[in-house]
PDB file with one MODEL, atoms N, CA, C and O in Angstrom:
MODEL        1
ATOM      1  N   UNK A   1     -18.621  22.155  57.715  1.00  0.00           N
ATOM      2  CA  UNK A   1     -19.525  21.419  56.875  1.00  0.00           C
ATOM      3  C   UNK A   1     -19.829  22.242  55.624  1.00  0.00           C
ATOM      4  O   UNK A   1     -19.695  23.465  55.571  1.00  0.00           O
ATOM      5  N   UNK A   2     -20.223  21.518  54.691  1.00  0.00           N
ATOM      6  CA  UNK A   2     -19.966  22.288  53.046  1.00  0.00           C
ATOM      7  C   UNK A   2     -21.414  22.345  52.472  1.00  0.00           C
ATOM      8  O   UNK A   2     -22.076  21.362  52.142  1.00  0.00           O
ATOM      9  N   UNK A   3     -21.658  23.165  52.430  1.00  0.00           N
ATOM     10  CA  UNK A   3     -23.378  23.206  51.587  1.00  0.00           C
ATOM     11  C   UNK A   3     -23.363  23.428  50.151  1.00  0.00           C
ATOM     12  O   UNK A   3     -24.354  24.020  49.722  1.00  0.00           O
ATOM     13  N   UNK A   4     -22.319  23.037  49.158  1.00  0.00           N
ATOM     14  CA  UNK A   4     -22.217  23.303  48.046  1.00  0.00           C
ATOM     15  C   UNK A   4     -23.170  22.291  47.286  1.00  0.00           C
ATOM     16  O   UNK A   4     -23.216  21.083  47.521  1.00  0.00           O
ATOM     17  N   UNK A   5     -23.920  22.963  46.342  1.00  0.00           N
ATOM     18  CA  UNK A   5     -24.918  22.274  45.633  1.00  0.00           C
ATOM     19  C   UNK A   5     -24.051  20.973  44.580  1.00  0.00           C
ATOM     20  O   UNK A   5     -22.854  21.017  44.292  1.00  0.00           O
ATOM     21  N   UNK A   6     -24.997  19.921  44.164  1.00  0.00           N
ATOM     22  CA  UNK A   6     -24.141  19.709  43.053  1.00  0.00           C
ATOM     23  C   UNK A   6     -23.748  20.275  41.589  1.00  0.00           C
ATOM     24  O   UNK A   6     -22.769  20.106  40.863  1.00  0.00           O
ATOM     25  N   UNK A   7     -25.170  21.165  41.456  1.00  0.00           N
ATOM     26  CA  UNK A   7     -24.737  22.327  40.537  1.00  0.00           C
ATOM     27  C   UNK A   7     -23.894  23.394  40.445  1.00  0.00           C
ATOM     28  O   UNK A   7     -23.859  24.196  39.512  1.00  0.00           O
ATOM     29  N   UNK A   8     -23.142  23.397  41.529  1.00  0.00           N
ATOM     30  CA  UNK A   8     -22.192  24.151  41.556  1.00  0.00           C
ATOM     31  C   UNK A   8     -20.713  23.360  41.511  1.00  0.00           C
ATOM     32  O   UNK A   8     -19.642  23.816  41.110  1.00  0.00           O
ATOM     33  N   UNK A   9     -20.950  22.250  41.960  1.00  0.00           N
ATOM     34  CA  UNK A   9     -19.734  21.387  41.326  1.00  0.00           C
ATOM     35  C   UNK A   9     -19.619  21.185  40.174  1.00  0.00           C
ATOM     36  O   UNK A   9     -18.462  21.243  39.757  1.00  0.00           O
ATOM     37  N   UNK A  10     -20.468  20.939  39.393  1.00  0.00           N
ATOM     38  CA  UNK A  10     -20.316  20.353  37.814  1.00  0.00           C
ATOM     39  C   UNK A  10     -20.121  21.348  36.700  1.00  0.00           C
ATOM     40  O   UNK A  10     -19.827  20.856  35.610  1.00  0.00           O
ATOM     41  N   UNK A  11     -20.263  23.048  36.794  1.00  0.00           N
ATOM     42  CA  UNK A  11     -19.644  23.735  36.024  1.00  0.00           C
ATOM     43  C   UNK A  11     -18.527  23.899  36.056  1.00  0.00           C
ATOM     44  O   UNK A  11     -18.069  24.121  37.177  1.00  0.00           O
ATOM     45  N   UNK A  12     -17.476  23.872  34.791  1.00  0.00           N
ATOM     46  CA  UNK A  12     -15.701  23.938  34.366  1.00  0.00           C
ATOM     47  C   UNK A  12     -15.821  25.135  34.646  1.00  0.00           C
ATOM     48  O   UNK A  12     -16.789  25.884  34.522  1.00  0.00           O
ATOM     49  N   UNK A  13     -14.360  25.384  35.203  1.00  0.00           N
ATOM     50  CA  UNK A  13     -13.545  26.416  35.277  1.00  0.00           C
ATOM     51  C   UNK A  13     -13.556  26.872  33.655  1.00  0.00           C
ATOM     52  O   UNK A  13     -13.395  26.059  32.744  1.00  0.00           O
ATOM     53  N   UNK A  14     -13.723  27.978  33.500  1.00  0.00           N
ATOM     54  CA  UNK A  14     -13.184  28.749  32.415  1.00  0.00           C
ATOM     55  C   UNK A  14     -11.808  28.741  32.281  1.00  0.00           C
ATOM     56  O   UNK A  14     -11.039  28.863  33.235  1.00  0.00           O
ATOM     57  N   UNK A  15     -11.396  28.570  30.867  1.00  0.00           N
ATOM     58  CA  UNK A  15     -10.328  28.437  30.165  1.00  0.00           C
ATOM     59  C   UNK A  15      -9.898  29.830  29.749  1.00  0.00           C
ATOM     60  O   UNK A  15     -10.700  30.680  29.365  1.00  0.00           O
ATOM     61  N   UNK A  16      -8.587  30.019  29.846  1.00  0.00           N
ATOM     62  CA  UNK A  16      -7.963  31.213  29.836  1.00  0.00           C
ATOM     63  C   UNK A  16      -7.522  31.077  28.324  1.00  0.00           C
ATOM     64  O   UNK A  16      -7.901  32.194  27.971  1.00  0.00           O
ATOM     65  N   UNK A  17      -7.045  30.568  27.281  1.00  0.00           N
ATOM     66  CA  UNK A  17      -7.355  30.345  25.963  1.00  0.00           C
ATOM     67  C   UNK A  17      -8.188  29.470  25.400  1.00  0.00           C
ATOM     68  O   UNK A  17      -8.313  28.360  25.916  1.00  0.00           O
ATOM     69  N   UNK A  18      -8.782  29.758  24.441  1.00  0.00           N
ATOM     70  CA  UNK A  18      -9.557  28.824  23.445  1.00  0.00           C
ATOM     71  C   UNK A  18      -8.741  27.733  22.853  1.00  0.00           C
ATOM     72  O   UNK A  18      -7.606  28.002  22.461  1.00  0.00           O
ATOM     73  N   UNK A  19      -9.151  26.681  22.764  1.00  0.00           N
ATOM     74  CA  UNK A  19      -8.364  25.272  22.707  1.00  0.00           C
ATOM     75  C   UNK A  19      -8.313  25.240  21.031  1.00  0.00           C
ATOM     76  O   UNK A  19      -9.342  25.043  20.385  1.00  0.00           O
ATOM     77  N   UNK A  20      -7.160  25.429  20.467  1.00  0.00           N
ATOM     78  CA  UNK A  20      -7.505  25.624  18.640  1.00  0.00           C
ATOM     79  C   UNK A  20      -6.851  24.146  18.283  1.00  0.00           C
ATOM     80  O   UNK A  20      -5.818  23.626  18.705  1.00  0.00           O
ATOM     81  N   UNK A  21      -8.017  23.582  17.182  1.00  0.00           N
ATOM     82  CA  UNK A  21      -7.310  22.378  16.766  1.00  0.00           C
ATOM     83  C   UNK A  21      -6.241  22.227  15.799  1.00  0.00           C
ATOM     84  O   UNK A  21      -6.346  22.716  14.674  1.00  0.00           O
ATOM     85  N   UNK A  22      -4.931  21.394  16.275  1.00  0.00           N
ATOM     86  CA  UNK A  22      -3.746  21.414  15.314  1.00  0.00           C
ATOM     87  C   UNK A  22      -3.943  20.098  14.348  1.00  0.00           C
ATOM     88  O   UNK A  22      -4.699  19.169  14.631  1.00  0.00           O
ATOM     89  N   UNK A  23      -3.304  20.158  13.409  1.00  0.00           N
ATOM     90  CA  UNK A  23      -2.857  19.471  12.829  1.00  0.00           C
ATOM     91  C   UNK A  23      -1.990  18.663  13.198  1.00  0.00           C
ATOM     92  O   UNK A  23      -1.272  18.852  14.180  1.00  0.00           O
ATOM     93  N   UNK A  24      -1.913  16.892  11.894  1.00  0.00           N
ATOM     94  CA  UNK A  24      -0.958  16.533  12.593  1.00  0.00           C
ATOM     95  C   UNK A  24       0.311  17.022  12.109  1.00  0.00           C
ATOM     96  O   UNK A  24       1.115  16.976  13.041  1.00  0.00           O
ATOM     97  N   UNK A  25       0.985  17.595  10.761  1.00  0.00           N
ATOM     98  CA  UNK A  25       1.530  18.127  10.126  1.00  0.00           C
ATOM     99  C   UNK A  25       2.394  19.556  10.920  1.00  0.00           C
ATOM    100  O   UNK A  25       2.687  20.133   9.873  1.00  0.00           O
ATOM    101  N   UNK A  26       2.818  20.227  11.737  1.00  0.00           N
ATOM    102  CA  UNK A  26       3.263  21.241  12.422  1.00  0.00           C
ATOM    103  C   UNK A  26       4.445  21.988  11.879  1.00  0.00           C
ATOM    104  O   UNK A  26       4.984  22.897  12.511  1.00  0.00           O
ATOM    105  N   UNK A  27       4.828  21.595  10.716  1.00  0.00           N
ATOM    106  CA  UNK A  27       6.237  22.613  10.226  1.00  0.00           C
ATOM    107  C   UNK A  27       7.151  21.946  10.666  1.00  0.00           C
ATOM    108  O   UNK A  27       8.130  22.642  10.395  1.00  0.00           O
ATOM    109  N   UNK A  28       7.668  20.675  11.385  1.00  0.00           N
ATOM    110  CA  UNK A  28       8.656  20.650  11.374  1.00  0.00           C
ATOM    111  C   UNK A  28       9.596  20.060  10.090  1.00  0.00           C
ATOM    112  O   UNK A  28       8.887  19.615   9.188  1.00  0.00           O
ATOM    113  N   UNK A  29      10.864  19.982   9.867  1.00  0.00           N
ATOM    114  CA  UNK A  29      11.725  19.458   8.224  1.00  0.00           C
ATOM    115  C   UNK A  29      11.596  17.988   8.555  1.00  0.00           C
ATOM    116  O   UNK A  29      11.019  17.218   7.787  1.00  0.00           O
ATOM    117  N   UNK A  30      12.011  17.685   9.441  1.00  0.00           N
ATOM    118  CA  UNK A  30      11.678  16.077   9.249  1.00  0.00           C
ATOM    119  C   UNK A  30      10.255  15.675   8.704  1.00  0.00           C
ATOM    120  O   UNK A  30      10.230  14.701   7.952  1.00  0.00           O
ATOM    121  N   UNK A  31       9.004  16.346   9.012  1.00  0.00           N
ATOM    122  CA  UNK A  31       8.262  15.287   8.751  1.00  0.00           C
ATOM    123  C   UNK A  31       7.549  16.320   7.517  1.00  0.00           C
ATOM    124  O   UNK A  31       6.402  15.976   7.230  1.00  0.00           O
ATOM    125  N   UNK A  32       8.089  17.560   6.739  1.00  0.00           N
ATOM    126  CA  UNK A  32       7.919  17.751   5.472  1.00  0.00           C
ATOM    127  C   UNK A  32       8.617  17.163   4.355  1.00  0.00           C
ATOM    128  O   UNK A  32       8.189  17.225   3.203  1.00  0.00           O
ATOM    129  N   UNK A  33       9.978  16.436   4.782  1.00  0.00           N
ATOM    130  CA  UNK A  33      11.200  15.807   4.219  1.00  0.00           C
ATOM    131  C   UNK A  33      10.172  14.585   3.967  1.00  0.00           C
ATOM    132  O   UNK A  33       9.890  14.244   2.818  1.00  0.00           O
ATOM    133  N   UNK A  34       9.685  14.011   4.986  1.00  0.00           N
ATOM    134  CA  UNK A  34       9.128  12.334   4.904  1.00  0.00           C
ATOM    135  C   UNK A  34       8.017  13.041   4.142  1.00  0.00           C
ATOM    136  O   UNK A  34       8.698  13.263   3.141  1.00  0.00           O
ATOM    137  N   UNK A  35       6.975  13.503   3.878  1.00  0.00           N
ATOM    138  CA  UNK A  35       6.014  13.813   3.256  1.00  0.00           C
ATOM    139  C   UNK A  35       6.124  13.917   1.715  1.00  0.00           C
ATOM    140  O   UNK A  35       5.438  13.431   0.816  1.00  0.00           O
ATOM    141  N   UNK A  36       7.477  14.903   1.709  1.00  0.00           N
ATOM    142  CA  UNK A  36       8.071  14.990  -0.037  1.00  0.00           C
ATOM    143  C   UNK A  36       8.267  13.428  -0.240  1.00  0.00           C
ATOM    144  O   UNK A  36       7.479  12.835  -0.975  1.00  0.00           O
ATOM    145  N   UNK A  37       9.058  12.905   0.246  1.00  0.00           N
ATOM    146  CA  UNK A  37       9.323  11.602   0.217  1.00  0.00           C
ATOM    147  C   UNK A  37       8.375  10.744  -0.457  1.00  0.00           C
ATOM    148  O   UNK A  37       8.630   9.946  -1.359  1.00  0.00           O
ATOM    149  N   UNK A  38       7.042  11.035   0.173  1.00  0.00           N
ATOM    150  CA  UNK A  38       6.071   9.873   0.366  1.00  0.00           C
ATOM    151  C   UNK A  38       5.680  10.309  -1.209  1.00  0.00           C
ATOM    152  O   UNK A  38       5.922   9.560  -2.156  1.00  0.00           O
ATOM    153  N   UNK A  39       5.045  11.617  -1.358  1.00  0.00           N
ATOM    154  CA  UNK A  39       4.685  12.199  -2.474  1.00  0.00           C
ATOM    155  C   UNK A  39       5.781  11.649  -4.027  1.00  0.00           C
ATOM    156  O   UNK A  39       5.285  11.141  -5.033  1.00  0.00           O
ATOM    157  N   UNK A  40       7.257  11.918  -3.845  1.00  0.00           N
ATOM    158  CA  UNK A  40       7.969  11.847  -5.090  1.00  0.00           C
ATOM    159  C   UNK A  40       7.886   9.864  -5.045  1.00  0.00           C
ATOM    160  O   UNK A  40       7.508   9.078  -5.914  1.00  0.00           O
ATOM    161  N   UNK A  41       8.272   9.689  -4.034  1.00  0.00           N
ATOM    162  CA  UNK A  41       7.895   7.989  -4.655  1.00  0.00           C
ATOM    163  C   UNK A  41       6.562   7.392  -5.078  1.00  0.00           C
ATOM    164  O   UNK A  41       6.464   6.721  -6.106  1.00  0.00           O
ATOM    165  N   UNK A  42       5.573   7.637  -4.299  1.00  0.00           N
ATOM    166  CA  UNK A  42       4.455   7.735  -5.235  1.00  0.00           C
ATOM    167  C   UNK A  42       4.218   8.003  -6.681  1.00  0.00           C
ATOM    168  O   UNK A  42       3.568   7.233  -7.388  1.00  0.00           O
ATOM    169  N   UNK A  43       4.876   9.352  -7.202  1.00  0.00           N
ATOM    170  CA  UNK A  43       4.905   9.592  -8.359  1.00  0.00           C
ATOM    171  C   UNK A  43       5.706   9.174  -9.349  1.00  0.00           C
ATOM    172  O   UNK A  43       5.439   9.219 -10.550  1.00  0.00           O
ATOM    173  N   UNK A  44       7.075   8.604  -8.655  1.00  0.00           N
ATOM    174  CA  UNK A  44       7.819   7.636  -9.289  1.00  0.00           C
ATOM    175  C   UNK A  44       7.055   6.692 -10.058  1.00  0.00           C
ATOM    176  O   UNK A  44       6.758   6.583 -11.247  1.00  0.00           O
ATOM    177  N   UNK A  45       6.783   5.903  -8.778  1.00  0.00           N
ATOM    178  CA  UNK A  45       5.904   4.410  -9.310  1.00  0.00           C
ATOM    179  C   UNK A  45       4.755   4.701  -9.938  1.00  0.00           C
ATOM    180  O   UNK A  45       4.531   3.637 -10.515  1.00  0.00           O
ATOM    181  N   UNK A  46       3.432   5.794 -10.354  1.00  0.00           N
ATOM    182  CA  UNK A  46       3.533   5.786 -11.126  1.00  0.00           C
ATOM    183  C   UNK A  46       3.775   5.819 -12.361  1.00  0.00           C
ATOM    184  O   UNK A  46       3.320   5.232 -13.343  1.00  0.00           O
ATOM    185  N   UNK A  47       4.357   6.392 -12.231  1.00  0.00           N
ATOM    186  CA  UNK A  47       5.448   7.533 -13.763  1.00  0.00           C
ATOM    187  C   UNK A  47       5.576   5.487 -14.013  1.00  0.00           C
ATOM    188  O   UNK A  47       4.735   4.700 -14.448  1.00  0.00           O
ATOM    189  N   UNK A  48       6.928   5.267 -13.530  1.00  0.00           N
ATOM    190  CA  UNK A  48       6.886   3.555 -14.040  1.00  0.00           C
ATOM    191  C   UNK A  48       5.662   2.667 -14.559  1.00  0.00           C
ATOM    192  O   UNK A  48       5.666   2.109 -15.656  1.00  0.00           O
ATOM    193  N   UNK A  49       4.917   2.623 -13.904  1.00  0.00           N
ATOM    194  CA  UNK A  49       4.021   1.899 -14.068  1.00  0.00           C
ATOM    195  C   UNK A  49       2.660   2.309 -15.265  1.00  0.00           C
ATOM    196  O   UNK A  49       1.772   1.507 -15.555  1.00  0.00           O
ATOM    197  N   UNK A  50       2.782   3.828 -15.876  1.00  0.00           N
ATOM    198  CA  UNK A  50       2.604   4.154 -17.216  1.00  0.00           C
ATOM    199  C   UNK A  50       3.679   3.863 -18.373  1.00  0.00           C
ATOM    200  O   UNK A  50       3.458   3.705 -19.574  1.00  0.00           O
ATOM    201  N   UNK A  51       4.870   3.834 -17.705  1.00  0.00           N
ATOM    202  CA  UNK A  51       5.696   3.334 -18.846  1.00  0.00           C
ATOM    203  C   UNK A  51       5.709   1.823 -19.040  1.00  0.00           C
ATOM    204  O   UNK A  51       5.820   1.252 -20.124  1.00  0.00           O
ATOM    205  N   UNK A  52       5.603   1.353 -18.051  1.00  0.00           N
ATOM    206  CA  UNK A  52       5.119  -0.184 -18.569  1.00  0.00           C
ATOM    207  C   UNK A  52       4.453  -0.155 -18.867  1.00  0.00           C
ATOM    208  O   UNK A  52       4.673  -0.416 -20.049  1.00  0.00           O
ATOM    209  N   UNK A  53       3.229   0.032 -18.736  1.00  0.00           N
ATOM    210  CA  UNK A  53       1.460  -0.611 -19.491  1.00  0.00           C
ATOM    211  C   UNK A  53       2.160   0.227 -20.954  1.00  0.00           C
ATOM    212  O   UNK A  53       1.790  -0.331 -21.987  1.00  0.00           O
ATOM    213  N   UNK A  54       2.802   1.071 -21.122  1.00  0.00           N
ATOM    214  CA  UNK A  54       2.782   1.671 -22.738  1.00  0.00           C
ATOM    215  C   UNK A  54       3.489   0.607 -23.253  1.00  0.00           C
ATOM    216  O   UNK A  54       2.858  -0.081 -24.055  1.00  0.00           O
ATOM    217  N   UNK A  55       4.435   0.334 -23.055  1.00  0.00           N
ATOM    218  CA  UNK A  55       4.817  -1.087 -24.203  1.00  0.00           C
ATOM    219  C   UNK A  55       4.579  -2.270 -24.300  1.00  0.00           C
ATOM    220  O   UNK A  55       5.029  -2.915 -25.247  1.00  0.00           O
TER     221      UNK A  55
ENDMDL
END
């Protein structure tokens, strides 16, 4: 028979590292490739879209 309190159930085990928050971004080339991507077409369309409103 078990005489364990419930206060002794409800404290966590200690963690053997500290949990560090990542990013969603991690270094890999694919998704710095899609990122340049996203960035140079963006800047495309505007770049275009100042050259239209100029004439």
């Amino acid at each position: 028979m078990s005489t364990a309190t419930p206060a002794d159930t409800d404290t966590p085990a200690p963690r053997s590292q500290p949990s560090r928050r990542r990013t969603l971004y991690r270094g890999d080339p694919g998704m710095w490739s899609w990122v340049l991507h996203r960035i140079t077409g963006a800047t495309i369309f505007f770049f275009l879209f100042v050259h239209v409103l100029d004439t």
